[in-house]
Backbone as XML, in Angstrom:
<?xml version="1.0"?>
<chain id="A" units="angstrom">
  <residue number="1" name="UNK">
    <atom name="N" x="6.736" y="-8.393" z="14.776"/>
    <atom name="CA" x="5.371" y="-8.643" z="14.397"/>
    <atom name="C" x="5.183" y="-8.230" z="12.947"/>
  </residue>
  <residue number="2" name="UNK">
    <atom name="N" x="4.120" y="-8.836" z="12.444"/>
    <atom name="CA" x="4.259" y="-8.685" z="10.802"/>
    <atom name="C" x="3.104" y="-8.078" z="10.417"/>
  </residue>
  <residue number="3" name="UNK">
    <atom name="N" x="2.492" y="-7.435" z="11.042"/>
    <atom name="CA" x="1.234" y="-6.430" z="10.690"/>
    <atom name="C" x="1.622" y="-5.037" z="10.432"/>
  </residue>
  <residue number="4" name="UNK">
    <atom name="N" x="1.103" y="-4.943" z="9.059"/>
    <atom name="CA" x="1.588" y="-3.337" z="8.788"/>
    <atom name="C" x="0.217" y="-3.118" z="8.362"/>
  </residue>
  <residue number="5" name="UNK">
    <atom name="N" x="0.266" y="-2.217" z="8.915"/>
    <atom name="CA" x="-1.564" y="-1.139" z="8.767"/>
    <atom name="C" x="-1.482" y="-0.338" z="7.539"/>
  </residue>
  <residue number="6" name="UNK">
    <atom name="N" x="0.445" y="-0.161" z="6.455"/>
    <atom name="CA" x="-0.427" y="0.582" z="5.031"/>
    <atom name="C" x="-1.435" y="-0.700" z="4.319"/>
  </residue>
  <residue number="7" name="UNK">
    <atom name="N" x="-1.253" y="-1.853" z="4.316"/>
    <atom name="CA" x="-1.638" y="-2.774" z="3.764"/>
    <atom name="C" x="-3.335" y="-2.640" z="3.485"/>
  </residue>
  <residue number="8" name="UNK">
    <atom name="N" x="-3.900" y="-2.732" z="4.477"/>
    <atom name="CA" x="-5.483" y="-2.394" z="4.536"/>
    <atom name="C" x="-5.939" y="-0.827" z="4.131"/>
  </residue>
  <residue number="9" name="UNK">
    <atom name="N" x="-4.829" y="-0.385" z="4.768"/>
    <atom name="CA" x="-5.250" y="1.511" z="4.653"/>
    <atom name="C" x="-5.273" y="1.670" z="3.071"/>
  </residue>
  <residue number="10" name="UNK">
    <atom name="N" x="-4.041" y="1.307" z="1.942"/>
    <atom name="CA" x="-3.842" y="0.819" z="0.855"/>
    <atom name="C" x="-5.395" y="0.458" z="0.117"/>
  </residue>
  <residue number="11" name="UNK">
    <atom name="N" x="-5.739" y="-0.686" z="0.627"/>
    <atom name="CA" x="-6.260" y="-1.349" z="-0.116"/>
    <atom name="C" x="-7.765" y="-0.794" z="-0.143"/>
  </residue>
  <residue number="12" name="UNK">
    <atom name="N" x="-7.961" y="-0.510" z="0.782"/>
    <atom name="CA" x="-9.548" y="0.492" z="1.574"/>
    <atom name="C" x="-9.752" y="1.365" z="0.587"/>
  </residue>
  <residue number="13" name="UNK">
    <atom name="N" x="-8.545" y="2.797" z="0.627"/>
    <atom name="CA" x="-8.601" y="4.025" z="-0.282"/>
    <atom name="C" x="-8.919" y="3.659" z="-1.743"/>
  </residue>
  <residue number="14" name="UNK">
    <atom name="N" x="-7.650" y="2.395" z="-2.174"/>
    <atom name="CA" x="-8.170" y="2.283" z="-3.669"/>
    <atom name="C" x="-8.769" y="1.640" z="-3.875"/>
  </residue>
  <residue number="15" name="UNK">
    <atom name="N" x="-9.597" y="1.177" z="-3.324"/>
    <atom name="CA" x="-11.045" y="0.393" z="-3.287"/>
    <atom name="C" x="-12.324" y="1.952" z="-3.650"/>
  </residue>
  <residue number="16" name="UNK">
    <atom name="N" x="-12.270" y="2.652" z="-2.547"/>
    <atom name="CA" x="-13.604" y="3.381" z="-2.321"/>
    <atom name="C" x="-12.963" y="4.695" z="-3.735"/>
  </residue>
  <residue number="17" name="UNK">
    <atom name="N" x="-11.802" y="4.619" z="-3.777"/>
    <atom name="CA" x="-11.266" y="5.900" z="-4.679"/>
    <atom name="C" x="-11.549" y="5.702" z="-6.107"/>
  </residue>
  <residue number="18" name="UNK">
    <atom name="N" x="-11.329" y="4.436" z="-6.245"/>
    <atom name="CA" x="-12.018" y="3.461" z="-7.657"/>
    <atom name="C" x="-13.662" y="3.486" z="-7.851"/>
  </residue>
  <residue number="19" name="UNK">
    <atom name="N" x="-14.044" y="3.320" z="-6.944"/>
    <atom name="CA" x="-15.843" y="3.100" z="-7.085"/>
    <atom name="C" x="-15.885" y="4.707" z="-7.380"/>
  </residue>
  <residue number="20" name="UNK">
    <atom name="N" x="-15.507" y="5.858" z="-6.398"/>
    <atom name="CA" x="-15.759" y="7.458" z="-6.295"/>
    <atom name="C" x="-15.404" y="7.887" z="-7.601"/>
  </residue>
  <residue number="21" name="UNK">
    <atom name="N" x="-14.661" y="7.452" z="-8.475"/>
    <atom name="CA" x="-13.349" y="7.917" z="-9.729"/>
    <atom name="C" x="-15.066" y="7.243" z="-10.751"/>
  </residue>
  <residue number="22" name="UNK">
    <atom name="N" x="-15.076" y="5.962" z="-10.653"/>
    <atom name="CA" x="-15.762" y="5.167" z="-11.665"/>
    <atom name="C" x="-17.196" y="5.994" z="-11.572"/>
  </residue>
  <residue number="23" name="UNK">
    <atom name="N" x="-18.132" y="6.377" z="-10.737"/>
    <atom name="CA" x="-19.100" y="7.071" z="-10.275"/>
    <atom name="C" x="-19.015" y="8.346" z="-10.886"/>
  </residue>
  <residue number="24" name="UNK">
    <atom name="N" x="-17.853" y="9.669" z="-10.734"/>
    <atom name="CA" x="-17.742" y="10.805" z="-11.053"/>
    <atom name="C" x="-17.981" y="10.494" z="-12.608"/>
  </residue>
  <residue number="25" name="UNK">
    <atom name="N" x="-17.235" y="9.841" z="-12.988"/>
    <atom name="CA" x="-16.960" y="9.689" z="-14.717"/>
    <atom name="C" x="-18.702" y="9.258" z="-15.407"/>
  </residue>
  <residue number="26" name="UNK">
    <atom name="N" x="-18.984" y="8.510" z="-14.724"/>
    <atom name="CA" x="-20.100" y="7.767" z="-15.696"/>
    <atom name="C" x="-21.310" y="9.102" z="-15.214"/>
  </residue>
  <residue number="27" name="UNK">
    <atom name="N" x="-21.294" y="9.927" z="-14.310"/>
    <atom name="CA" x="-22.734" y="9.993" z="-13.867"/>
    <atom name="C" x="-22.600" y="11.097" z="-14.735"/>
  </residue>
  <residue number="28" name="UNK">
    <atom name="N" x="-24.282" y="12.083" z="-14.395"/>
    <atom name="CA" x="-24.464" y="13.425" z="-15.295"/>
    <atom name="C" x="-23.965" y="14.043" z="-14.482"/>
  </residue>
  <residue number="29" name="UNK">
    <atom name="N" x="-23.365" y="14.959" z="-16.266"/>
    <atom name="CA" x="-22.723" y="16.405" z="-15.621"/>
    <atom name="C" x="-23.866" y="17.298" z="-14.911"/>
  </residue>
  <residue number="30" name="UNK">
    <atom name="N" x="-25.512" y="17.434" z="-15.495"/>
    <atom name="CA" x="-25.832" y="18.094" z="-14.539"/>
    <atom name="C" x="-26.025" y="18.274" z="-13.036"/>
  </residue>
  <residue number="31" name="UNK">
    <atom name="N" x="-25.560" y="17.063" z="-12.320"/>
    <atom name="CA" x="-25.480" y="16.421" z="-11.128"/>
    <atom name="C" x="-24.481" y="17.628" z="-10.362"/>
  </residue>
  <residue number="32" name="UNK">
    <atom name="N" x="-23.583" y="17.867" z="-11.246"/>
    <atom name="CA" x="-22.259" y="18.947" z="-10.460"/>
    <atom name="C" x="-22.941" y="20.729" z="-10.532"/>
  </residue>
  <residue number="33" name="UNK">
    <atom name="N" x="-23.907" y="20.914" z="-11.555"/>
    <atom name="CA" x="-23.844" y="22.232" z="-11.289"/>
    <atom name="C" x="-24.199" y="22.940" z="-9.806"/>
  </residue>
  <residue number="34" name="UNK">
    <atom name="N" x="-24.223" y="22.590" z="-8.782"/>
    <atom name="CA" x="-24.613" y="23.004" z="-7.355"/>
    <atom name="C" x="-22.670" y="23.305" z="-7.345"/>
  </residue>
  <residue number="35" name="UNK">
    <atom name="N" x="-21.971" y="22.699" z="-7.750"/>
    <atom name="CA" x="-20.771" y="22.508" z="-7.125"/>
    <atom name="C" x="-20.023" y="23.093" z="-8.437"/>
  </residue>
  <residue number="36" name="UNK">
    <atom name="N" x="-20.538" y="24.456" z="-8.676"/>
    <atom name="CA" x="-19.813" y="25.235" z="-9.911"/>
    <atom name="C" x="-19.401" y="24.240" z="-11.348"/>
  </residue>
  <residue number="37" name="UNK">
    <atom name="N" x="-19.945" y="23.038" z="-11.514"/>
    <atom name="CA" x="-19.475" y="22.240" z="-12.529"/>
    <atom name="C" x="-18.534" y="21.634" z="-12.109"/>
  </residue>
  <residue number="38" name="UNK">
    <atom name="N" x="-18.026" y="21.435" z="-11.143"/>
    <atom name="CA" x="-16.551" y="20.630" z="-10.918"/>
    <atom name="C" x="-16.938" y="19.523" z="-10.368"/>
  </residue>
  <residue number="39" name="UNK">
    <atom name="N" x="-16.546" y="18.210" z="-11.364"/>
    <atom name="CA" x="-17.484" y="16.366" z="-11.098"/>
    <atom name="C" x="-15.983" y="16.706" z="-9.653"/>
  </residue>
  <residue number="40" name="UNK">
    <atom name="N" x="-16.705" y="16.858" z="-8.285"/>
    <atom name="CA" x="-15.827" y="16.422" z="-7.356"/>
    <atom name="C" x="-16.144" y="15.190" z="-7.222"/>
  </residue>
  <residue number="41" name="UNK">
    <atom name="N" x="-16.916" y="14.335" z="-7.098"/>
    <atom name="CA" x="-16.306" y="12.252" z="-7.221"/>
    <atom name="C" x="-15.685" y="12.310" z="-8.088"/>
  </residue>
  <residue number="42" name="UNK">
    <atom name="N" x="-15.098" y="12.550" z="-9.440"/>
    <atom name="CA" x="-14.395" y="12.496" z="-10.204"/>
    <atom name="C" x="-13.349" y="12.956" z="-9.081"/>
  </residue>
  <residue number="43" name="UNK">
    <atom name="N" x="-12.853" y="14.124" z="-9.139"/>
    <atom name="CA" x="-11.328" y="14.233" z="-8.602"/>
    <atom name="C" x="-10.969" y="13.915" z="-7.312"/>
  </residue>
  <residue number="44" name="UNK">
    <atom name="N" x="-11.866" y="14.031" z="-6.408"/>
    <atom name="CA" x="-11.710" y="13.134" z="-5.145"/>
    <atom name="C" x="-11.636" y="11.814" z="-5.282"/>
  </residue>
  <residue number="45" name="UNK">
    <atom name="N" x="-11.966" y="11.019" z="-6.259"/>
    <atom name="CA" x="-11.795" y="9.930" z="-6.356"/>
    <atom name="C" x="-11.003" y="9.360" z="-6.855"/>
  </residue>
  <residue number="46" name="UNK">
    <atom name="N" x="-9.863" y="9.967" z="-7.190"/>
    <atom name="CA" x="-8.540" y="9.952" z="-8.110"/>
    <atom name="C" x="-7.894" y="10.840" z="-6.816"/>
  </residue>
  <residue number="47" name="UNK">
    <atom name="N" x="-7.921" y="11.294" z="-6.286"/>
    <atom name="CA" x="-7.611" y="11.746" z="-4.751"/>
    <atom name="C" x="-6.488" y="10.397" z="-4.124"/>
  </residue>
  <residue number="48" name="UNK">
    <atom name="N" x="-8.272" y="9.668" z="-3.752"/>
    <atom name="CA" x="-8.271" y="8.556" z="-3.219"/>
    <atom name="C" x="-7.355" y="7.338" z="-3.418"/>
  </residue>
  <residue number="49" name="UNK">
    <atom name="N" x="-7.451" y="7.299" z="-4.460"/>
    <atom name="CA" x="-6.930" y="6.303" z="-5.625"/>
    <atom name="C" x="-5.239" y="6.702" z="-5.721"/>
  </residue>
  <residue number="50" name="UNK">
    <atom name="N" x="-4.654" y="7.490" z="-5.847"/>
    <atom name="CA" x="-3.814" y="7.865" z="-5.474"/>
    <atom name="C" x="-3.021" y="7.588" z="-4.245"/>
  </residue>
  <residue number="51" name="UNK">
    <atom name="N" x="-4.021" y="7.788" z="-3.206"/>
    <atom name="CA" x="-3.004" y="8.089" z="-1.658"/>
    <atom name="C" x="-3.176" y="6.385" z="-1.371"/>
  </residue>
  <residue number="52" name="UNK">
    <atom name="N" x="-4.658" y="5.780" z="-1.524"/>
    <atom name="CA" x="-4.559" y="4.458" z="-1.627"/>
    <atom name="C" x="-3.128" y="3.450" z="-2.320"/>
  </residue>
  <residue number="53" name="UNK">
    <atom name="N" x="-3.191" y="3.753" z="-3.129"/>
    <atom name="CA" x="-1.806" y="3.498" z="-3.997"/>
    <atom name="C" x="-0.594" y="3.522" z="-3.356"/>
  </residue>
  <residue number="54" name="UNK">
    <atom name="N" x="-0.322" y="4.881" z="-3.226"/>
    <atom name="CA" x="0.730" y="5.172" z="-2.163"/>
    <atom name="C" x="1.032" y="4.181" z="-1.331"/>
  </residue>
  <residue number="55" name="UNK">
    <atom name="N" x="-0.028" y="4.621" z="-0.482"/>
    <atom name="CA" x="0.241" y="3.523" z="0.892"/>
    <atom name="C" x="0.705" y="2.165" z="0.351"/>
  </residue>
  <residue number="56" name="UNK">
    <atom name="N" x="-0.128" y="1.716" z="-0.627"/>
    <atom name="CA" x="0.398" y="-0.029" z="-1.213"/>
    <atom name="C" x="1.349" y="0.327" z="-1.580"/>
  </residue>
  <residue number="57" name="UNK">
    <atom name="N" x="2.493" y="0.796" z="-2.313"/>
    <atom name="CA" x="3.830" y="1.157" z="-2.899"/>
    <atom name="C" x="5.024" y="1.070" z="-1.648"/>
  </residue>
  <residue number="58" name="UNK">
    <atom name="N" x="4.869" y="1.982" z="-0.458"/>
    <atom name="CA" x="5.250" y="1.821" z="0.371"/>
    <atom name="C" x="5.309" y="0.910" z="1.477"/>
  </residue>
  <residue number="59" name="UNK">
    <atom name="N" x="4.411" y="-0.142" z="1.542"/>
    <atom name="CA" x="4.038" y="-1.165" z="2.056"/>
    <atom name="C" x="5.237" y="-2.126" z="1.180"/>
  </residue>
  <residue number="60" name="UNK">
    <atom name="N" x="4.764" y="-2.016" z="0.010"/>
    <atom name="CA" x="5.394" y="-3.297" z="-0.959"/>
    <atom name="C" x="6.943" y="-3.187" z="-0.714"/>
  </residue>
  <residue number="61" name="UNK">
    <atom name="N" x="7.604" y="-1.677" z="-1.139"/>
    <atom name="CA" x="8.596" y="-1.118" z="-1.064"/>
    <atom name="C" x="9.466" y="-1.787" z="0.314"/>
  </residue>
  <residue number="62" name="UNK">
    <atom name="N" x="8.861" y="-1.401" z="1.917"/>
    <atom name="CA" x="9.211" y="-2.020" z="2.613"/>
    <atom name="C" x="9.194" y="-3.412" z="3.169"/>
  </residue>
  <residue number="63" name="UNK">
    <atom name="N" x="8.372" y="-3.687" z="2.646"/>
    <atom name="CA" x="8.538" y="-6.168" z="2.955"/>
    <atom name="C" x="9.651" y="-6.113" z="1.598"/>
  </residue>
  <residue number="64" name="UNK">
    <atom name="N" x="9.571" y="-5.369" z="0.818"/>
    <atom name="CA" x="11.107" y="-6.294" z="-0.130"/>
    <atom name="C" x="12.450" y="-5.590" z="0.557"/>
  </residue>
  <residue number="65" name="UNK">
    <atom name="N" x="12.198" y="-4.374" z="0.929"/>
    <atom name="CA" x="13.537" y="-4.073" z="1.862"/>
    <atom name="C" x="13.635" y="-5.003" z="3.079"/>
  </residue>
  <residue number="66" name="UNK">
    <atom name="N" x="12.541" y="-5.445" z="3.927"/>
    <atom name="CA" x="13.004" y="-6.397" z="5.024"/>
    <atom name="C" x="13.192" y="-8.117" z="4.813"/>
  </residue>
  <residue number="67" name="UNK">
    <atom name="N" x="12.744" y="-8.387" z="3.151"/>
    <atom name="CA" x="12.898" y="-9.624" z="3.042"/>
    <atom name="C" x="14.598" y="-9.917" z="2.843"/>
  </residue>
  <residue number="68" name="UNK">
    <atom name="N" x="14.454" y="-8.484" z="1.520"/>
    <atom name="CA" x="16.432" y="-9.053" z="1.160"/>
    <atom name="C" x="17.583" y="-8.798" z="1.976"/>
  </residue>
  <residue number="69" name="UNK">
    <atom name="N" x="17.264" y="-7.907" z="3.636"/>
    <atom name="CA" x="18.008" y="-7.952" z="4.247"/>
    <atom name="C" x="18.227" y="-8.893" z="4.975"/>
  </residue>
  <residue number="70" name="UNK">
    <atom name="N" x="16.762" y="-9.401" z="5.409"/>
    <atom name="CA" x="16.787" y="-11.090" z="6.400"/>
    <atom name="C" x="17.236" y="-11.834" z="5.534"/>
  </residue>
  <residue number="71" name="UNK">
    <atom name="N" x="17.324" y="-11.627" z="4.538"/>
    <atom name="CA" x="17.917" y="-13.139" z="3.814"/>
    <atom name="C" x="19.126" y="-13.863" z="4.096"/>
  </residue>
  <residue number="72" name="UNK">
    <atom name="N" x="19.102" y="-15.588" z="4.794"/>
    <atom name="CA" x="20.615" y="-15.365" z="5.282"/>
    <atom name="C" x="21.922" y="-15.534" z="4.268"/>
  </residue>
  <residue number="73" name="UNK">
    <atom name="N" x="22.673" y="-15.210" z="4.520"/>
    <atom name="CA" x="23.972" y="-15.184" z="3.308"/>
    <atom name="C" x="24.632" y="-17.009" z="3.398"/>
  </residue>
  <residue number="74" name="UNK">
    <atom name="N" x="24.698" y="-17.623" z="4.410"/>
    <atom name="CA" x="25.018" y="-18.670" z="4.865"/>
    <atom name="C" x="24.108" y="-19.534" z="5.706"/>
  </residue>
  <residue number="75" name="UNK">
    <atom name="N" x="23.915" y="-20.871" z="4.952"/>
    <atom name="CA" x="23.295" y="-21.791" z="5.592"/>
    <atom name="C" x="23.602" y="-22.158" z="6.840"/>
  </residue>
  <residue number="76" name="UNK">
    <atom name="N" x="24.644" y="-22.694" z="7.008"/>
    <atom name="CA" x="25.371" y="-23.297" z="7.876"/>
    <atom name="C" x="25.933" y="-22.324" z="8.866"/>
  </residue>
  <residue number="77" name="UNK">
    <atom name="N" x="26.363" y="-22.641" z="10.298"/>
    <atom name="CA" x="27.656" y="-22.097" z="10.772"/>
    <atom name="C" x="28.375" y="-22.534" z="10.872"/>
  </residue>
  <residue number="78" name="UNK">
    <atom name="N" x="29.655" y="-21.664" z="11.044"/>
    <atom name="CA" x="30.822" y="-22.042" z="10.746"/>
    <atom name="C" x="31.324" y="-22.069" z="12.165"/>
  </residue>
  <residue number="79" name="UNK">
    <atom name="N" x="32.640" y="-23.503" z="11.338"/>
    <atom name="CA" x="33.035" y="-24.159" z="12.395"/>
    <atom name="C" x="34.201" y="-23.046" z="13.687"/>
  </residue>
  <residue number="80" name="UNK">
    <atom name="N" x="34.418" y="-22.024" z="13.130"/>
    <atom name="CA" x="34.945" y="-20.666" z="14.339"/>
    <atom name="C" x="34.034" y="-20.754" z="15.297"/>
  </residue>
  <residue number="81" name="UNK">
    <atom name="N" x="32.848" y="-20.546" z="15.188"/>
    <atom name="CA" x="31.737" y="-19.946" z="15.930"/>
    <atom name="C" x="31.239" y="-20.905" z="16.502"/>
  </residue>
  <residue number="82" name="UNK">
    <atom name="N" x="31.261" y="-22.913" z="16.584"/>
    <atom name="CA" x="30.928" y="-23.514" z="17.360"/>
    <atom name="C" x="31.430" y="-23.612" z="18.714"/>
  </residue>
  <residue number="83" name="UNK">
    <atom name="N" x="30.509" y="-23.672" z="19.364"/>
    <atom name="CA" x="31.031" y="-23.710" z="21.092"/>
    <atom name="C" x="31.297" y="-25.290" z="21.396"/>
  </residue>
  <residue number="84" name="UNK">
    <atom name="N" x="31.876" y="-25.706" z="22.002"/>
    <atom name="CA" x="32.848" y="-26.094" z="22.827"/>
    <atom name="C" x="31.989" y="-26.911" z="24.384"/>
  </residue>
  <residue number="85" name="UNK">
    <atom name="N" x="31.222" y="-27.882" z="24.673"/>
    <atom name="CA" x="30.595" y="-28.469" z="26.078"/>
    <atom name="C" x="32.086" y="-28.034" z="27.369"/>
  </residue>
  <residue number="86" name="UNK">
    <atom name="N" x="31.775" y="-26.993" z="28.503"/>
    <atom name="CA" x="33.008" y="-26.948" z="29.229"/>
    <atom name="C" x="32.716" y="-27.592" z="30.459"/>
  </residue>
  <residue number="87" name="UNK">
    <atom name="N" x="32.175" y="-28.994" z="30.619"/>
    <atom name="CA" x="32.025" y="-29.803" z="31.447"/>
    <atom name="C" x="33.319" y="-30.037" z="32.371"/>
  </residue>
</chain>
């Protein structure tokens, strides 16, 4: 079966990790002082963006490991390996 779940998981994280990353950066710093000054959407969102990533890397990583192994070496079979009608 050809469903791999990093694919969406991938694409989800660096989706919401991108908007969280893009959000931390643009908004006011006074927004963080409750949270000692530290823009957490900023670094959670580069968190995100990150593990999102990941998952796509490893996704990608494995369909090119299962493509170039299925790949067949020979079109044809060979004439050893044809069977024979034993009527």
């Amino acid at each position: 079966m050809g469903l791999d779940i990093r694919i969406p998981i991938g694409v989800m994280f660096s989706i919401m990790g991108a908007l969280l990353a893009v959000f931390g950066w643009l908004s006011d710093p006074a927004l963080y002082q409750r949270s000692l000054g530290i823009n957490i959407n900023l670094w959670w969102g580069l968190a995100l963006l990150v593990f999102g990533a990941t998952m796509l890397l490893l996704s990608w990583r494995k369909s090119a490991a299962t493509h170039s192994a299925a790949a067949p070496t020979e079109t044809r079979l060979p004439a050893a390996n044809a069977r024979t009608p034993t009527h």
